[in-house]
C-alpha positions as CSV (number, residue, x, y, z in Angstrom):
1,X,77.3,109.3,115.2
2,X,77.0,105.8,115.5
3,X,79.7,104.6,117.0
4,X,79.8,100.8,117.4
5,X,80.4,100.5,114.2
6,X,83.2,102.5,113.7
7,X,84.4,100.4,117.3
8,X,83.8,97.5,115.4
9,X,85.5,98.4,112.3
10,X,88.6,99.4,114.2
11,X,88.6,96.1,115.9
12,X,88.6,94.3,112.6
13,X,91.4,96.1,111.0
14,X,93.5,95.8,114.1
15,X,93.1,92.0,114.0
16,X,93.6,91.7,110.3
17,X,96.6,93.9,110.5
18,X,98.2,91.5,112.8
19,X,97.1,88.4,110.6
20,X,99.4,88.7,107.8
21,X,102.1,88.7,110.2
22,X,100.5,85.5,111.5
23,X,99.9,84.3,107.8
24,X,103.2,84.5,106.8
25,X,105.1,82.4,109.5
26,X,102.7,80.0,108.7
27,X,102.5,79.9,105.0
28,X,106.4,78.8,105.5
29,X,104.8,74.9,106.2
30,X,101.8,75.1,104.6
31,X,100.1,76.5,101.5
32,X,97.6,79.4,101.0
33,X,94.7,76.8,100.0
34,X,95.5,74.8,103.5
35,X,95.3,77.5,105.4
36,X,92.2,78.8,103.8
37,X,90.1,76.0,104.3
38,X,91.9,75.4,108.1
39,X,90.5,78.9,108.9
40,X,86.8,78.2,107.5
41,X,86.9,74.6,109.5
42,X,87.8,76.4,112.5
43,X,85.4,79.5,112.5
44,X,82.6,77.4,111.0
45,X,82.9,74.6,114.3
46,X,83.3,77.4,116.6
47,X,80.3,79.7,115.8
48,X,78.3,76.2,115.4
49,X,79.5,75.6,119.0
50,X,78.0,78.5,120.2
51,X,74.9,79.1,117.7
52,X,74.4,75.3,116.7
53,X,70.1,76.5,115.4
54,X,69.7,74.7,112.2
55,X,68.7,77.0,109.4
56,X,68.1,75.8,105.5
57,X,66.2,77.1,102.8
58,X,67.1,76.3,98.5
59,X,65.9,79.7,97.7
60,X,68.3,81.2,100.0
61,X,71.3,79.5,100.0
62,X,72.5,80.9,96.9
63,X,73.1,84.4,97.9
64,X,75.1,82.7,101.1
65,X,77.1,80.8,98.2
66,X,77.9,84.2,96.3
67,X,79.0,86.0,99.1
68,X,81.2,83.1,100.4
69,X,83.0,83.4,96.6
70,X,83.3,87.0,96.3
71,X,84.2,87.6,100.3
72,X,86.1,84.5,101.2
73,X,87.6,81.7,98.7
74,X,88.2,84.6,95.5
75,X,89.2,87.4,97.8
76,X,91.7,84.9,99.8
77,X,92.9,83.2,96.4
78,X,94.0,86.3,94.8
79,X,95.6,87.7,97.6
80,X,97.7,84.9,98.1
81,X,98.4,84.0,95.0
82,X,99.1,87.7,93.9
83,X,102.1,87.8,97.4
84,X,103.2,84.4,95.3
85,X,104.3,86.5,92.6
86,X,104.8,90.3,93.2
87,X,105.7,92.3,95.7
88,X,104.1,92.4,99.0
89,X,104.0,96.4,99.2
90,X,102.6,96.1,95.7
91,X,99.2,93.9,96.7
92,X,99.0,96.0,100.1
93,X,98.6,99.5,97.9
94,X,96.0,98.1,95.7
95,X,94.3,95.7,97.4
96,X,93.8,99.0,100.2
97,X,91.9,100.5,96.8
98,X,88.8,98.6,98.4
99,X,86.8,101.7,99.4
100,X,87.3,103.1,95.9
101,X,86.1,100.5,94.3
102,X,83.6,100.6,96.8
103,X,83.1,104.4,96.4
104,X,82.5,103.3,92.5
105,X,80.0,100.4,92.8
106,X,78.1,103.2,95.1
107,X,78.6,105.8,92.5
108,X,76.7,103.5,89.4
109,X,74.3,101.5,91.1
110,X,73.2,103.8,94.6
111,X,71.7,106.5,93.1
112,X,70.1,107.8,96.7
113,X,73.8,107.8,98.4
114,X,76.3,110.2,96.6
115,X,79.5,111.1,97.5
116,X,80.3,114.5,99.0
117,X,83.2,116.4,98.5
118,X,84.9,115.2,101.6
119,X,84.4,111.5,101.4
120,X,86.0,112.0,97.8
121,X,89.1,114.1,99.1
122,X,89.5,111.6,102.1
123,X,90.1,108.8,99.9
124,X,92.3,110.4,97.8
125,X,94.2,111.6,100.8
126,X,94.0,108.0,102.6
127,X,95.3,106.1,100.0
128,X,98.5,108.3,99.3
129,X,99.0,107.5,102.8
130,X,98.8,103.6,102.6
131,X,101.9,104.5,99.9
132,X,103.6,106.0,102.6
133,X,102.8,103.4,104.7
134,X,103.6,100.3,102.5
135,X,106.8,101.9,101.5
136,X,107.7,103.0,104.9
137,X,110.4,105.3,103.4
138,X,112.0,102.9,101.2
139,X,110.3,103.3,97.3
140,X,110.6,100.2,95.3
141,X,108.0,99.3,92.4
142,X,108.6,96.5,90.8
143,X,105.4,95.7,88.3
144,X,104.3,92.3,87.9
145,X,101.2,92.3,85.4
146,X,99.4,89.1,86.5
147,X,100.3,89.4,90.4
148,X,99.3,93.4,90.2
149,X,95.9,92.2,88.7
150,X,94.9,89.6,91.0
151,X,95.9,92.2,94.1
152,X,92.9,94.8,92.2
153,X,90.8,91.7,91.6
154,X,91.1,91.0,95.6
155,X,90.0,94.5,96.4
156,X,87.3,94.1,93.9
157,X,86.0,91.2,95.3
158,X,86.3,92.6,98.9
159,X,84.2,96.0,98.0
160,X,81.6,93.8,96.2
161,X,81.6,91.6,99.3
162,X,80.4,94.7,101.2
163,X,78.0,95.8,98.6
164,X,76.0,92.8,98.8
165,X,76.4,91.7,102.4
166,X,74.3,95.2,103.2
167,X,71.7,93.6,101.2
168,X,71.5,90.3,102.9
169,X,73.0,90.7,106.4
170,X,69.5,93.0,107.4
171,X,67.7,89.6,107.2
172,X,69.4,87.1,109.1
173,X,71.1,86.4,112.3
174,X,74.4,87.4,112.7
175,X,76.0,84.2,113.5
176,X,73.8,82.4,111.3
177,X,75.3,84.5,108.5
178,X,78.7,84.1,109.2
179,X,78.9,80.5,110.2
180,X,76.9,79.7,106.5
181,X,79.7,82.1,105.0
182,X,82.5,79.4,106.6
183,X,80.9,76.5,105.6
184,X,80.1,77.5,101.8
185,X,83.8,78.6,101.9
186,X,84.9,75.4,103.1
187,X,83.1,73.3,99.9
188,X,84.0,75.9,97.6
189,X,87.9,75.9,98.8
190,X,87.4,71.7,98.7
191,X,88.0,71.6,95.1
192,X,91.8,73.7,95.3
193,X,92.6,71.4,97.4
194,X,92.0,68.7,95.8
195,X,93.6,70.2,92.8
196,X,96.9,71.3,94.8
197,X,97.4,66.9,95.6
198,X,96.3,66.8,99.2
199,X,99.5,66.7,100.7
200,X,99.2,67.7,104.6
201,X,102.9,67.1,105.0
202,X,103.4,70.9,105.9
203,X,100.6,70.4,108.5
204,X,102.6,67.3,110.3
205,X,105.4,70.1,111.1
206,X,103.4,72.6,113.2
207,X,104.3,73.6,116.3
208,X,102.5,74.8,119.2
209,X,103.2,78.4,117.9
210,X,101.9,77.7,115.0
211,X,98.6,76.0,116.0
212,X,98.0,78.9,118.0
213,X,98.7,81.2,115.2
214,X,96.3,79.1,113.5
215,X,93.6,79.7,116.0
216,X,93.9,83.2,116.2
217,X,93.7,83.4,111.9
218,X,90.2,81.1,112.1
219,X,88.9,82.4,115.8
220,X,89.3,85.7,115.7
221,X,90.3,87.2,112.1
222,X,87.4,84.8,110.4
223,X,84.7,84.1,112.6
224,X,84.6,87.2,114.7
225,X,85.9,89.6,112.9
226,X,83.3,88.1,109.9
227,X,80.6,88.6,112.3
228,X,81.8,92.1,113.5
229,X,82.3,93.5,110.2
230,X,78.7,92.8,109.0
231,X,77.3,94.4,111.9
232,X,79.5,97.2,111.1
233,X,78.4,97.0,107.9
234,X,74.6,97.0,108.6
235,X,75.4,100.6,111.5
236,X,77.4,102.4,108.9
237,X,77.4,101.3,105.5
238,X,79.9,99.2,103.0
239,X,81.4,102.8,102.3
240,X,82.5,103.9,105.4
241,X,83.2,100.7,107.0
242,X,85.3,99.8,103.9
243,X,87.3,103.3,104.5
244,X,89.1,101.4,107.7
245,X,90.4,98.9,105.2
246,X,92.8,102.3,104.9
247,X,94.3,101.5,108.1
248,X,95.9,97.7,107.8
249,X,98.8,98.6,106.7
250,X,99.0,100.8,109.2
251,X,98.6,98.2,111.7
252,X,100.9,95.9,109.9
253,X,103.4,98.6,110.3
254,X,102.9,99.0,113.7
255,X,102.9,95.5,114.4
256,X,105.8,94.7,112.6
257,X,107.7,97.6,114.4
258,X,106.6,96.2,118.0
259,X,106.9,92.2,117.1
260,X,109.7,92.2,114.6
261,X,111.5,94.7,115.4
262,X,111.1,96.9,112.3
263,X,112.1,100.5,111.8
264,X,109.6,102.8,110.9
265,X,111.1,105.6,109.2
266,X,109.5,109.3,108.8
267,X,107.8,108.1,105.4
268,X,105.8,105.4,107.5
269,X,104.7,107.9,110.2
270,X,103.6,110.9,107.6
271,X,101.2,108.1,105.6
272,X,100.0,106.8,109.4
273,X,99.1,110.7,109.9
274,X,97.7,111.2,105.9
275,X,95.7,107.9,106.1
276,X,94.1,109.1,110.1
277,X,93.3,112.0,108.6
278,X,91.9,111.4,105.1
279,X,89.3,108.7,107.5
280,X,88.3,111.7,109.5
281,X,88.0,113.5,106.8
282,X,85.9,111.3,104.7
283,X,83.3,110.6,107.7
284,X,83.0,114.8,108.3
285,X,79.7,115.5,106.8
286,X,78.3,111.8,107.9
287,X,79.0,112.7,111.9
288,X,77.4,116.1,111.6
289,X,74.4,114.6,109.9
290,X,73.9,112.1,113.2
């Protein structure tokens, strides 16, 4: 079994658990385009602080540029966008349909890695448990066409994220990887900015709290937790590592509970213990095999 990196695909889904709680304090003072391109400044200076080798090739570049797209300025557009106008439990359950898109893109395209039995019945079984878990007991669906689609087009962008990234990751330096991914999501997040009018006023009104909130979003969630989840990706594959994307909203849960003081009521615990076990599940036949 190889087991840094499932350790470093739990890591990453604790800390992006905690980041929408994070996210949404601060998206009271600022927009979703500010704070995008906030968290790409900071993780792009920070992993240039530490890993400052120069690195630039034409032919290259452009696979760094489509990655940064699908994994970064799309994937963070439509999620925010789509919490702008539907229900928040409504883009949790389908952007958490990640691994089956992921499942999918594996299914056409990776002819040498199929999907067993168990992997199949783990994802069915995971998913109905991020219901439980996103409802927490109370069940409210309220549809909103364009918000619903741009929640699936943020899962789709996050599974082909992982599809590629195993193609490209192999051949470069971790934190050269990552730190291109910030910067290329920084000039392609530019133009919304522009486009929104440039006003920083929100900015002026941060706190301490916030700025450290801030930190935490570009440190941690972006740059290591970027650079975490392509190693995890290159030790255990886009479709198991994308299988932990199962668990944020049980984090969030969790988090909420312990920070906010939210109930969790008996629906929340029976998806925590459907979505545990539909992971397990899934990764049966792959822990045997190692």
């Amino acid at each position: 079994m190889k087991l840094k990196g499932h350790l470093l695909s739990i890591l990453c889904v604790i800390a992006w658990g905690t980041s929408f709680l994070v996210s949404k304090g601060l998206m009271e003072k600022i927009t979703p385009v500010q704070l995008m391109m906030l968290r790409f400044v900071i993780a792009w200076l920070a992993i240039w602080a530490i890993y400052p080798k120069w690195y630039f090739n034409w032919r290259e570049e452009g696979q760094f540029i489509v990655l940064s797209l699908v994994g970064n300025t799309f994937y963070y557009l439509a999620e925010n966008t789509a919490l702008r106008l539907t229900l928040a439990s409504n883009v949790s359950i389908l952007v958490s349909a990640a691994p089956i898109a992921s499942a999918l893109m594996l299914r056409l395209f990776e002819r040498d890695e199929r999907l067993t039995r168990h992997q199949i019945a783990g994802i069915g079984i995971a998913f109905f448990g991020v219901l439980f878990v996103v409802f927490n007991g109370v069940f409210v669906l309220k549809l909103n066409p364009l918000g619903d689609l741009l929640s699936l087009a943020a899962a789709f962008c996050w599974a082909l994220y992982g599809f590629l990234a195993k193609r490209v990751m192999d051949r470069y330096d971790t934190f050269l990887s990552t730190r291109k991914l910030m910067f290329y999501g920084m000039i392609t997040t530019a133009p919304l900015l522009l486009l929104e009018g440039g006003d920083l006023k929100g900015i002026r009104l941060m706190g301490f709290r916030d700025i450290c909130g801030l930190f935490y979003l570009g440190l941690i969630c972006s740059a290591v937790c970027y650079m975490m989840w392509n190693e995890a990706i290159a030790d255990i594959g886009a479709m198991t590592a994308n299988l932990y994307v199962y668990a944020v909203p049980v984090v969030t849960m969790i988090a909420s509970a312990v920070f906010l003081s939210e109930a969790i009521t008996w629906g929340g615990a029976v998806g925590v213990v459907l979505v545990v076990g539909g992971m397990l599940l899934s990764n049966v036949n792959r822990r045997i095999s190692e």
